[in-house]
C-alpha positions as CSV (number, residue, x, y, z in Angstrom):
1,X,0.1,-7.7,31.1
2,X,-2.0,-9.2,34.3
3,X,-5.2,-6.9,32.9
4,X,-4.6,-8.4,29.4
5,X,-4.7,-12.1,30.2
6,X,-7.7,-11.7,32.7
7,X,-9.4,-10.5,29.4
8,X,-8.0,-13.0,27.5
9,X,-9.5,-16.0,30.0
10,X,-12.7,-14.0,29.7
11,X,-12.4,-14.0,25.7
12,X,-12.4,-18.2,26.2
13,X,-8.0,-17.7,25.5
14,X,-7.0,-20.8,27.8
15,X,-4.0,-19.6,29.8
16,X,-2.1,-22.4,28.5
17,X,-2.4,-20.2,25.3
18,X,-1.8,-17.1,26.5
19,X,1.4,-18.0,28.3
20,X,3.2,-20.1,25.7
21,X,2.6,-16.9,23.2
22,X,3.1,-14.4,25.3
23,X,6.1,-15.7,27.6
24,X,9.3,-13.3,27.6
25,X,7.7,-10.9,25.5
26,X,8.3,-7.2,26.4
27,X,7.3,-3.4,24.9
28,X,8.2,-2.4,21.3
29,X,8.6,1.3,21.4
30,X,9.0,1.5,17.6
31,X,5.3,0.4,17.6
32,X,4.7,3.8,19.5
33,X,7.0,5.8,16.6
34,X,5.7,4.1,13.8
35,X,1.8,5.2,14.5
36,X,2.9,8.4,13.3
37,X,4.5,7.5,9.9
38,X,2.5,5.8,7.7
39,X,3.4,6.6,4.2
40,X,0.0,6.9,2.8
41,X,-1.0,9.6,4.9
42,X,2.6,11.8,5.1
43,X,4.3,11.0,1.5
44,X,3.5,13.3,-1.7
45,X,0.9,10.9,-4.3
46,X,3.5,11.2,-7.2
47,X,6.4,9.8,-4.6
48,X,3.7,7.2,-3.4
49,X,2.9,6.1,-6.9
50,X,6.3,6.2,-7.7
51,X,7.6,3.1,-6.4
52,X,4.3,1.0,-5.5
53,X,3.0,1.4,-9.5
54,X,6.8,1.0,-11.4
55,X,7.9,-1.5,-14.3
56,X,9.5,-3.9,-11.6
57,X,6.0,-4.4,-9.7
58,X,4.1,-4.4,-13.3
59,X,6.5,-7.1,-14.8
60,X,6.5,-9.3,-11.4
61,X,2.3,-8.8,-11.0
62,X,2.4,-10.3,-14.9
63,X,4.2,-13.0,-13.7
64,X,2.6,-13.9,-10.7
65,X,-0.6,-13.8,-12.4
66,X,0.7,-16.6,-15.4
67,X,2.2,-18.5,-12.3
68,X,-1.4,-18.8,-10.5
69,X,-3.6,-18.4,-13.4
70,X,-5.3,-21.9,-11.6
71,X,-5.9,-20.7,-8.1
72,X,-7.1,-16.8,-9.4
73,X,-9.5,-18.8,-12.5
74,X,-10.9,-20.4,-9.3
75,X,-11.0,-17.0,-6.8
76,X,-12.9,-15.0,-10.0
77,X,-15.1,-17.6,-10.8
78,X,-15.6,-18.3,-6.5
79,X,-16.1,-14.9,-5.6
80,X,-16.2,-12.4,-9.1
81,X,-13.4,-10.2,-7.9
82,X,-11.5,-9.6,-10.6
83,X,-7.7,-11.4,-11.2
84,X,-5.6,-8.6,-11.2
85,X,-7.2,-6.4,-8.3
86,X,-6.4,-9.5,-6.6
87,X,-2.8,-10.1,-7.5
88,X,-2.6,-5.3,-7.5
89,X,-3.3,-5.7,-3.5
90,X,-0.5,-8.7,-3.3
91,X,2.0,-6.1,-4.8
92,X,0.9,-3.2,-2.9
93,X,1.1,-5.2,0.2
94,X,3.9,-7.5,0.3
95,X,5.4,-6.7,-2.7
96,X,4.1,-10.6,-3.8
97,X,5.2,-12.0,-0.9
98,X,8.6,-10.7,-0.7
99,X,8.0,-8.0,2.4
100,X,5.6,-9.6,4.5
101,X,7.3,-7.8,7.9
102,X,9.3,-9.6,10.2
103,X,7.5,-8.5,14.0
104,X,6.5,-10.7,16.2
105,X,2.5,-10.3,16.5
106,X,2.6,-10.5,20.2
107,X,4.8,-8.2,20.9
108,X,3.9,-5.4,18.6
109,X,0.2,-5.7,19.3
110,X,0.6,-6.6,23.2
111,X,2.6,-3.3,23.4
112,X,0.1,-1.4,20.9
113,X,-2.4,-2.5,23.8
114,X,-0.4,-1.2,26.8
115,X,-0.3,2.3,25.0
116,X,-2.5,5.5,26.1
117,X,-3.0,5.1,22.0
118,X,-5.6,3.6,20.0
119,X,-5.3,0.8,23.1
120,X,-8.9,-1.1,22.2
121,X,-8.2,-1.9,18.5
122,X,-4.8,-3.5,19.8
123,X,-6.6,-5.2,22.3
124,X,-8.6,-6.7,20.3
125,X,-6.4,-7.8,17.5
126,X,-4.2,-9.1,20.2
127,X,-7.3,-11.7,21.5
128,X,-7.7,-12.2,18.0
129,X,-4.0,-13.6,17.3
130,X,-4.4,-15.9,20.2
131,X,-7.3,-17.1,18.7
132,X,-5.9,-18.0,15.7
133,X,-3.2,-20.1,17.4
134,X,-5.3,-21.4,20.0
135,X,-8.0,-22.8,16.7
136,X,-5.2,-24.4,15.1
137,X,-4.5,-22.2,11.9
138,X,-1.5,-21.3,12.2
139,X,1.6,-21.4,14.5
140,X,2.9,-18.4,17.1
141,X,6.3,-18.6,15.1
142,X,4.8,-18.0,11.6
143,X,2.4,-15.0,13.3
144,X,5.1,-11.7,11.9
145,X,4.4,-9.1,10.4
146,X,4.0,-5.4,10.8
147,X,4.1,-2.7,13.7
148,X,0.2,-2.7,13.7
149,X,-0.1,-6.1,13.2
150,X,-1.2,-7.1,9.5
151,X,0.5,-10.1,8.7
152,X,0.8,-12.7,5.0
153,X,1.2,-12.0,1.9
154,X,-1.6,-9.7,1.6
155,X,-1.7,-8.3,5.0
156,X,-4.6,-9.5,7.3
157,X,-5.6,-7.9,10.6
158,X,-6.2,-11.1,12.7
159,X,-9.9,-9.9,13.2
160,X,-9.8,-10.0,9.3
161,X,-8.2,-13.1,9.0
162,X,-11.1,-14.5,11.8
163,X,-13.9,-12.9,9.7
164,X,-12.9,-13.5,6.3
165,X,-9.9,-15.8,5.4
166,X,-10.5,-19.0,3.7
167,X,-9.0,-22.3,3.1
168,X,-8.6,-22.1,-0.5
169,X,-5.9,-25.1,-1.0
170,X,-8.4,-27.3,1.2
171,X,-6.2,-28.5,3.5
172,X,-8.0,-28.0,6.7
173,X,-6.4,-25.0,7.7
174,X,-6.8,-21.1,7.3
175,X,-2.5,-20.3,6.5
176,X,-2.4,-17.1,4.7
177,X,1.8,-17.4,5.1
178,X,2.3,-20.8,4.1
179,X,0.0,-21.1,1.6
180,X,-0.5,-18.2,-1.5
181,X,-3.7,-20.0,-2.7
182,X,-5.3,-19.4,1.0
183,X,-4.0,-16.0,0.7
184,X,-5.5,-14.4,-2.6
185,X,-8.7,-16.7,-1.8
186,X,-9.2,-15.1,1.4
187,X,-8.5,-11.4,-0.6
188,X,-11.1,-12.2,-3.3
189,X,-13.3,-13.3,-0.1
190,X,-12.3,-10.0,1.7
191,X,-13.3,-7.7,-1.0
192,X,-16.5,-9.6,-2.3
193,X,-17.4,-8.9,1.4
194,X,-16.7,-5.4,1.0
195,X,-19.0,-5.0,-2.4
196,X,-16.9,-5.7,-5.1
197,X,-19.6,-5.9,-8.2
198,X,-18.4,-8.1,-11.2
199,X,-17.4,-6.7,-14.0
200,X,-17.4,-3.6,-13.3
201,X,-14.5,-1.0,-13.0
202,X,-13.0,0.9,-10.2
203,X,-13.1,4.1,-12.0
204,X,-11.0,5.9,-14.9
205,X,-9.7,9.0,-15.5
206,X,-11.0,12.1,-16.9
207,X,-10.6,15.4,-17.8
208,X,-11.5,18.4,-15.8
209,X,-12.7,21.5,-17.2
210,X,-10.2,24.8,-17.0
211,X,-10.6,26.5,-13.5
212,X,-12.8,23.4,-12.4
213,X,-13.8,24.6,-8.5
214,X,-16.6,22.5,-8.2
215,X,-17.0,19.1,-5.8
216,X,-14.9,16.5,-5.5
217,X,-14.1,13.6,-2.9
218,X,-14.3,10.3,-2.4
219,X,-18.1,11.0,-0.9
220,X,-19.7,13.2,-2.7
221,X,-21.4,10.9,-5.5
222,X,-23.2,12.2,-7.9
223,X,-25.1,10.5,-11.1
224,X,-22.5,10.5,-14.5
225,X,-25.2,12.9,-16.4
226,X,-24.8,15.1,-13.5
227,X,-20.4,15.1,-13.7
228,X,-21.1,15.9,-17.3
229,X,-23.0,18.8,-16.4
230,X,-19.9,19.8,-14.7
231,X,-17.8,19.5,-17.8
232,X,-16.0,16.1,-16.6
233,X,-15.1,14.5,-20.0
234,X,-13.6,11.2,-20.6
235,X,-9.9,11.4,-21.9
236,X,-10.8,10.0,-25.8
237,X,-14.0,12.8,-26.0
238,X,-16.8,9.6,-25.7
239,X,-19.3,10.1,-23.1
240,X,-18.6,9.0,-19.3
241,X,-19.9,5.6,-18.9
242,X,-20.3,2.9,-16.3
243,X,-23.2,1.9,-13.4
244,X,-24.3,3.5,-10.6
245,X,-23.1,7.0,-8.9
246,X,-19.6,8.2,-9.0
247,X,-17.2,10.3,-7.0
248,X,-14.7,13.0,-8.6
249,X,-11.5,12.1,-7.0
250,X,-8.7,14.6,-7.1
251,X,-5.5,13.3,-5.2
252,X,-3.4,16.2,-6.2
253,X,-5.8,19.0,-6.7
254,X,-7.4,20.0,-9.7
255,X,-3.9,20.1,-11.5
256,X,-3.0,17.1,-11.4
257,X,-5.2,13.3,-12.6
258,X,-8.5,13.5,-11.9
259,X,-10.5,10.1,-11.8
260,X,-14.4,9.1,-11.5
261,X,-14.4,6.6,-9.2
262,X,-17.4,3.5,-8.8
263,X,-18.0,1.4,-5.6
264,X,-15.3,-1.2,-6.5
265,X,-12.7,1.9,-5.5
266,X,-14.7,1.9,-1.9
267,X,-14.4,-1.7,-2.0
268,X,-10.0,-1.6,-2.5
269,X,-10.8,1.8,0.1
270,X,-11.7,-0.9,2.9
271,X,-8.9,-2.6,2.5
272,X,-6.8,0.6,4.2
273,X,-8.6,3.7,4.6
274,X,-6.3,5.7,2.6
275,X,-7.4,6.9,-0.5
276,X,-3.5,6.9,-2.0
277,X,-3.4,3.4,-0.8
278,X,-6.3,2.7,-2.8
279,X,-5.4,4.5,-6.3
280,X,-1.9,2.5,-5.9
281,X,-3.6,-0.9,-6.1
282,X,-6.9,0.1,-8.8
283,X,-3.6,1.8,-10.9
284,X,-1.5,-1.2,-10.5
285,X,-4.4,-3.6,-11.5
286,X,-5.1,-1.7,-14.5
287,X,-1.1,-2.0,-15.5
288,X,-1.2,-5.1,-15.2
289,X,-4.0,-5.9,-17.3
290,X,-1.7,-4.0,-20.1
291,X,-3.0,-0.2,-19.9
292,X,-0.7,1.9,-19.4
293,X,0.5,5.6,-17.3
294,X,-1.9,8.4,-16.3
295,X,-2.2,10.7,-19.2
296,X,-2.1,13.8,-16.6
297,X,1.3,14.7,-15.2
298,X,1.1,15.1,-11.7
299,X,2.0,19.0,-10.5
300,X,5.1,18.9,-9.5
301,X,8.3,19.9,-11.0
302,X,10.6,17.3,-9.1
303,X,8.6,13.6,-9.7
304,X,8.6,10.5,-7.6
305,X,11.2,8.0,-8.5
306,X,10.7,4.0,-8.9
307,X,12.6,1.7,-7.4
308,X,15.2,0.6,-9.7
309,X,15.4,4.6,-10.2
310,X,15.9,4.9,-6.0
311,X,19.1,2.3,-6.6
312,X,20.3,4.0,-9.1
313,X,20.2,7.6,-7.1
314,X,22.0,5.4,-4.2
315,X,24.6,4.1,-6.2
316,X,25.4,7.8,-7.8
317,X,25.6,9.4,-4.4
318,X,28.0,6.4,-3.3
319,X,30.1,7.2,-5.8
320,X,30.4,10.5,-5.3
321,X,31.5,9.8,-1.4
322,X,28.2,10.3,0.4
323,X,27.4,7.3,2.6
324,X,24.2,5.6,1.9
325,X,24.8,1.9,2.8
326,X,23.6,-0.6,0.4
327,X,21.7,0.7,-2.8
328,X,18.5,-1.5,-1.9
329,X,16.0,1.2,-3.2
330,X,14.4,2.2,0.1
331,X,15.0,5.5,1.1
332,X,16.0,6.4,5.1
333,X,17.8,8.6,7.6
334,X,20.8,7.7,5.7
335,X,20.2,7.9,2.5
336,X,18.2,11.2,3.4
337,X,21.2,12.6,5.1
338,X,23.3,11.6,1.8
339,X,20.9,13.7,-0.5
340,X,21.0,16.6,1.8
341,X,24.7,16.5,1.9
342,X,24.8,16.2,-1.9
343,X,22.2,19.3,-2.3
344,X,24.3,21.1,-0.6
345,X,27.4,20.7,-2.1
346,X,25.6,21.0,-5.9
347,X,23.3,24.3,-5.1
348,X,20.4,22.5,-4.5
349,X,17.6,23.6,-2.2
350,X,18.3,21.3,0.6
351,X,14.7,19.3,1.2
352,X,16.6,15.5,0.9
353,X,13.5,14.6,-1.3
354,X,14.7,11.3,-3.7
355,X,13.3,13.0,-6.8
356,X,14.2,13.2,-10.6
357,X,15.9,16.6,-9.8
358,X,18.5,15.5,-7.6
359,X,19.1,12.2,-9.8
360,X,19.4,14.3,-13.3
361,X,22.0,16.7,-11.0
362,X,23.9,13.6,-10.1
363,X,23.9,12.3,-13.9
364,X,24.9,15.1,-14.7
365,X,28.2,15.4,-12.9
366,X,29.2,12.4,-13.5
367,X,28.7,12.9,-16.7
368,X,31.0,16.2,-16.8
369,X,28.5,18.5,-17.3
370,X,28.3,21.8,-15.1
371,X,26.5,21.7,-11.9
372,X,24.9,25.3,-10.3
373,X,27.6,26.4,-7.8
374,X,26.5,26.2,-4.6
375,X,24.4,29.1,-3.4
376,X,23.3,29.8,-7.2
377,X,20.4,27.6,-7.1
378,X,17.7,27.7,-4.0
């Protein structure tokens, strides 16, 4: 803490800032545990998709979109990002608003700073937080968020927030908490920055040719003449169109979707280097501009569940006796624990994986219907 307020004073943080924010505060070791977790890089695409892209986040996107149909009419015509990429990356991140996280910003960055881990980018976000409160933008008690620091409705760094946010309700200040307009300005800003072109899409998916073995990935572009070549088809038989080079993106193989992807897609990329992350919000902006599913099942033989589908598989394990707490939808220890148990008991392969197989096994007994014995089904 004495090494990180010497670079602080040298960073032109007063100490009279640095103390206020940083008084009391003392190591997060979830911070630690949580930089090996991130969903986007451990959980199965279909489970991802699952519950980021379902009906509940495609009817509340709709609305959000009708509510601020002003502010986004401004943020396209401002900075040509398109509406509902906009409102897609307010879903994926907050879930509009509703799960902006709840750590303190000090804390969990000052302790992300004191690791042997990734210490510099913590550092730096760190100065970066207390130079937000310091300018005037916002206030220590409203800086929350997550374990690596993202805070708002869409989920700033605060190096983003210096580099990029906007005032976008013109009241003087930069508030991407308090205020939703400053919020989706400042993520039209953030991925005009990052090359959004107007107009044009993030991609689409296609159809592979049987056996395809050929390249794929998020870097290898190639012209669309050339991905015809290949046998990449659109889905309706017309010839693959849009501008510029694409990339054949396969998230689950060569069984499973297979999209052609365009710059915009790097653009939502930048956003969070995962490219999961970034199918979830070009998906969910296509839903909500009325499209609808992936044509190509995903190649799996136990699905991802939504939300309302993950309450549902709660409440049917509750009443069956298995503990799972509250049937809020999110899926831990507990509820983990609670399938395994209930696998176990019904034949199941034992995996605790909050699929369609272990829901449809749960219908079912309640239901009446015969379940596997145990042991006849692994």
């Amino acid at each position: 803490m004495a090494g990180l307020r010497a670079e602080a004073l040298n960073r032109g943080i007063t100490t009279q800032t640095f103390d206020a924010a940083l008084k009391g505060v003392e190591a997060d070791p979830t911070v630690i545990e949580a930089m090996d977790t991130q969903p986007e890089f451990k959980t199965p695409i279909w489970d991802y998709l699952a519950v980021l892209v379902d009906d509940q986040r495609i009817a509340e996107g709709r609305a959000k979109i009708a509510e601020w149909e002003a502010v986004l009419a401004a943020a396209e015509a401002k900075y040509g990002v398109d509406r509902n990429v906009i409102v897609a990356v307010w879903g994926v991140e907050s879930d509009y608003g509703k799960l902006v996280g709840g750590r303190p910003l000090v804390r969990s960055l000052s302790t992300g700073a004191c690791s042997n881990r990734r210490a510099k980018f913590f550092r730096d976000e760190l100065m970066a937080t207390l130079r937000i409160i310091q300018d005037g933008d916002m206030q220590l008690e409203a800086l929350k968020g997550s374990w690596a620091g993202a805070f708002g409705h869409t989920q700033f760094m605060p190096t983003t927030f210096q580099r990029l946010a906007v005032d976008f309700d013109g009241d003087g200040k930069r508030d991407i908490v308090g205020s939703i307009p400053d919020a989706l300005g400042s993520t039209a800003n953030y991925l005009a920055k990052a090359g959004w072109k107007t107009g044009q899409p993030w991609g689409y998916e296609v159809r592979l040719p049987a056996g395809y073995s050929g390249l794929s990935g998020r870097s290898n572009r190639q012209a669309l003449a050339q991905w015809a070549k290949h046998g990449v088809q659109a889905l309706d038989g017309q010839p693959l169109s849009g501008t510029g080079t694409a990339a054949l993106l396969l998230p689950a193989g060569p069984n499973g979707p297979a999209f052609l992807v365009f710059s915009n897609f790097n653009s939502i990329y930048s956003y969070n280097a995962a490219e999961s992350y970034a199918l979830a919000i070009a998906h969910l902006s296509d839903r909500l501009r009325g499209a609808g599913p992936f044509k190509t099942g995903w190649p799996t033989d136990d699905p991802g569940l939504s939300r309302a589908q993950r309450r549902e598989l709660q409440a049917r394990l509750a009443q069956q006796g298995f503990d799972v707490g509250a049937p809020d939808g999110a899926i831990g220890p507990r509820t983990r624990s609670a399938i395994k148990a209930y696998q176990a008991s019904a034949g199941l392969a034992e995996d605790g994986h909050p699929g369609v197989r272990v829901l449809e096994s749960l219908k079912k007994k309640a239901e009446g219907s015969p379940v596997p014995a145990p042991g006849s089904v692994r």
